[in-house]
C-alpha positions in Angstrom: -10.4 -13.5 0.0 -8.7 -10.2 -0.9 -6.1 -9.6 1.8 -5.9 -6.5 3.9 -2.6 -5.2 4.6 -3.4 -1.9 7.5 -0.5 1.2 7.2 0.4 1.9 9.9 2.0 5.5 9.5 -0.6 7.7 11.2 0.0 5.7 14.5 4.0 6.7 14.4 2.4 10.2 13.1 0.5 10.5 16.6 3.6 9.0 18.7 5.8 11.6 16.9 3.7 14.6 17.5 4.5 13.8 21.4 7.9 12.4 21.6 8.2 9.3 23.8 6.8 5.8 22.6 2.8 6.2 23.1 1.3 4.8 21.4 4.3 2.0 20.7 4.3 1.4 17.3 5.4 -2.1 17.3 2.7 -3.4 20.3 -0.1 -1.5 17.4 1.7 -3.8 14.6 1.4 -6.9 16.6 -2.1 -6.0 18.1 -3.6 -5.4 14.8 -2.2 -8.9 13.2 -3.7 -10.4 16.2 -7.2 -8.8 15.3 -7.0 -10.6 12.1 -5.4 -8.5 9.3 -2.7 -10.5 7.2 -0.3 -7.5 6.6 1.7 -4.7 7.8 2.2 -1.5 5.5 4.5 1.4 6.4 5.3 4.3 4.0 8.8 6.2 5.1 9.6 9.3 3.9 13.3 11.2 3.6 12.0 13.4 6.5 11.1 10.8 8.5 8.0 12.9 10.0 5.8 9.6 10.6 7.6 6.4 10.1 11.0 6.1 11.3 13.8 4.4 9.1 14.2 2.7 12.6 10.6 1.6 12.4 11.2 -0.2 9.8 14.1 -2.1 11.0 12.2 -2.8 14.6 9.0 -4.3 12.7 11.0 -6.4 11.1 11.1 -8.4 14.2 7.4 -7.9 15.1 5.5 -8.5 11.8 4.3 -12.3 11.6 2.1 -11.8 8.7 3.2 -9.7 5.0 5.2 -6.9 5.3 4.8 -4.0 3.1 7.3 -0.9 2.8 6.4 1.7 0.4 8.1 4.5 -1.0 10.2 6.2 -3.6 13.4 4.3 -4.9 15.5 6.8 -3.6 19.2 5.4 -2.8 18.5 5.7 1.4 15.3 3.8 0.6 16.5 1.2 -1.1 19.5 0.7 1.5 16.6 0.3 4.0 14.5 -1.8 2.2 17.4 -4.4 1.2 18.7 -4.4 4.7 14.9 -5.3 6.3 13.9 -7.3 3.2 10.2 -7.4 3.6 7.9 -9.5 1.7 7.3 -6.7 -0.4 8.0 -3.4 -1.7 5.7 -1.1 -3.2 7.4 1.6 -5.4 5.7 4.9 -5.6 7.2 8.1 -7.0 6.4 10.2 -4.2 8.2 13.9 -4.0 10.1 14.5 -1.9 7.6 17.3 0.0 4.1 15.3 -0.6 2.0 15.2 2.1 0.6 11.9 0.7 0.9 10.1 -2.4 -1.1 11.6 -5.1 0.1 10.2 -8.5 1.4 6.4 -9.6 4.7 5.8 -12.2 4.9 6.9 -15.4 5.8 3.3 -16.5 6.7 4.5 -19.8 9.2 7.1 -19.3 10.7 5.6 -16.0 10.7 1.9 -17.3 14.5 1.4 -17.5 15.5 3.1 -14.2 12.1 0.5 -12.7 13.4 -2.4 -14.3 16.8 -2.1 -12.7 14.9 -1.3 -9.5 13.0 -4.2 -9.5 16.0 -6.4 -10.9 17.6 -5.6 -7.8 14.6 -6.2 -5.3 14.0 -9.4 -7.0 17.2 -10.9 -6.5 17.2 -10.5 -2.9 13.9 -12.2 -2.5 11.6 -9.1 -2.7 8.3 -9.3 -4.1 7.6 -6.0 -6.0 5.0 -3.7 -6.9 4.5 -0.7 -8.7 2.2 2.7 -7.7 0.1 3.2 -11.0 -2.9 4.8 -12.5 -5.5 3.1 -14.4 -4.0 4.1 -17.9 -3.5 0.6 -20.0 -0.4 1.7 -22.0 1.0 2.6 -18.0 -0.1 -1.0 -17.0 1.4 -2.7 -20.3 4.7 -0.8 -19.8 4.3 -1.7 -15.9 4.6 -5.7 -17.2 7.8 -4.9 -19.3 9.6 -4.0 -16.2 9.4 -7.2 -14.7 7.0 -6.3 -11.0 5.2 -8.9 -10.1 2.2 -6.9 -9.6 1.0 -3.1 -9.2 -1.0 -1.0 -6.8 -3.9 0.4 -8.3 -4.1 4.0 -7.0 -7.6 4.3 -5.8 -8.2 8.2 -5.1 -10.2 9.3 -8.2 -12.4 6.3 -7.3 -12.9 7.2 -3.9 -13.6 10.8 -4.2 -16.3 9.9 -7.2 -18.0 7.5 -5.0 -18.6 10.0 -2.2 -20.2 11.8 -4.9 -22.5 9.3 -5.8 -20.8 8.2 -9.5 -20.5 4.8 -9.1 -19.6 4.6 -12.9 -15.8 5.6 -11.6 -14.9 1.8 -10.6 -15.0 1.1 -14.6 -11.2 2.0 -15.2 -10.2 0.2 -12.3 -12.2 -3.0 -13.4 -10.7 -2.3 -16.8 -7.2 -2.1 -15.2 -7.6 -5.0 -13.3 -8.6 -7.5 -16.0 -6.0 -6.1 -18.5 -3.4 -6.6 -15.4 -4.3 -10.1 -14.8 -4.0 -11.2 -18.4 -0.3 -9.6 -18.3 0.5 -12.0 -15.5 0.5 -9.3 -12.9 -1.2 -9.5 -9.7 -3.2 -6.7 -8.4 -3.1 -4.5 -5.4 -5.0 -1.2 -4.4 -5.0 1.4 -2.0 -5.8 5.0 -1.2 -8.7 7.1 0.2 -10.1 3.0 0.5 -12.9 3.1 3.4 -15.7 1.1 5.3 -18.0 2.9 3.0 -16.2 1.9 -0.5 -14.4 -1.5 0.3 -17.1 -3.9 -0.3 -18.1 -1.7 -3.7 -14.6 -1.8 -4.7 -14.0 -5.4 -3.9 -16.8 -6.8 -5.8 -16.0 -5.4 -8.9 -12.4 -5.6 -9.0 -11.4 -9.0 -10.1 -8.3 -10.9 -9.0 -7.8 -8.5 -6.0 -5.0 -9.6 -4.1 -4.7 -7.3 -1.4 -5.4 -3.7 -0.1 -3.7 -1.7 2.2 -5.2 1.4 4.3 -3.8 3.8 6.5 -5.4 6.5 7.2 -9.4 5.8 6.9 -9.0 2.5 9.3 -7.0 4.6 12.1 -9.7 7.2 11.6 -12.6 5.0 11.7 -11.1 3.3 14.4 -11.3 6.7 16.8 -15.2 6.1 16.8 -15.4 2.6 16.4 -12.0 0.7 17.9 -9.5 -0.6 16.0 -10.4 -4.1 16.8 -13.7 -3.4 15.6 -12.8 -1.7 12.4 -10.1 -4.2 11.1 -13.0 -7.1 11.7 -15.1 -4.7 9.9 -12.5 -4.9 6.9 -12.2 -8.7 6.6 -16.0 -9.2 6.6 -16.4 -6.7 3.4 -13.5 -8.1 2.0 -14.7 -12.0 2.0 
């Protein structure tokens, strides 16, 4: 069973817009591992405008099941990151002024600088994983860094399956074999929804684990967040 790992970032998102504690970040975490879901995601950013650098630190404590902290290998991330040491880290080469994250590593040119990220994470007990596109020289040069897996960035996907082209999950099948026979193991997230899960899951072999954010809080305004992350697991068997 393909693991679901739910971010958690528009809840701190919602707290922030407020001030105060409501909703309290950490009781969401532990509520929404109770419901079921086997991991915790968070995404900080420089700005800070969702998840705090404090967050992280405080879920430490909290999370029971896998803990996921994304973000770009900038110096103050990685600080935080080898300070909380979660069970993994997800390296995505966000700008600094993205709203969200809307392209993976260039495996190629960054390789180096990623392999002496990852060195690092590794040695302090880090599993790691790396943002990426579907490209297969990108996913080749993604195994030479050393990661143990990569993120497959699901937006293109998504946005074509709205649309009815449901010949878009090719590259990601593609991807995922060719990722699997380098020895890394698969992850995928972005624009991921009730309405695409179970498509994506069944054709994506070797899928270790997804993580969504923002479609399962949405969903979860109509339908409860119980509800919803039940509603995950089930397509995700």
């Amino acid at each position: 069973m393909t693991k679901l790992s739910v971010n958690i970032n528009k809840i701190a998102t919602l707290r922030n817009s407020r001030g105060g504690n409501v909703p309290n970040l950490l009781k969401v975490a532990s509520d929404i591992e109770a419901f079921g879901a086997q991991g915790i995601t968070i995404h900080p950013r420089p700005d800070e405008r969702h998840i705090r650098y404090q967050d992280a630190r405080d879920l430490k404590n909290i999370v029971t099941t896998e803990y996921n902290i994304e973000g770009n290998p900038i110096q103050s991330f990685m600080d935080l990151v080898l300070e909380v040491k979660p069970t993994q880290v997800t390296l995505v080469p966000d700008a600094l002024n993205a709203i969200t994250s809307n392209a993976g590593w260039d495996t190629i040119r960054h390789q180096s600088f990623l392999q002496e990220v990852i060195k690092e994470f590794q040695q302090n007990g880090i599993r790691t994983s790396i943002f990426i596109d579907t490209d297969a020289k990108l996913i080749e040069a993604a195994a030479k860094t050393g990661a143990d897996r990569i993120e497959l960035y699901t937006e293109d996907f998504a946005t074509q399956y709205d649309l009815g082209n449901f010949d878009a999950i090719k590259p990601y099948t593609e991807a995922a074999i060719l990722a699997h026979k380098l020895g890394l193991g698969i992850n995928a997230g972005h624009d991921l929804s009730l309405d695409n899960i179970k498509f994506f899951k069944e054709n994506i072999p070797n899928l270790s684990e997804v993580s969504i954010g923002h479609a399962l809080i949405a969903e979860s305004l109509y339908l409860g967040l119980e509800n919803v992350v039940n509603m995950y697991l089930h397509r995700l068997k």
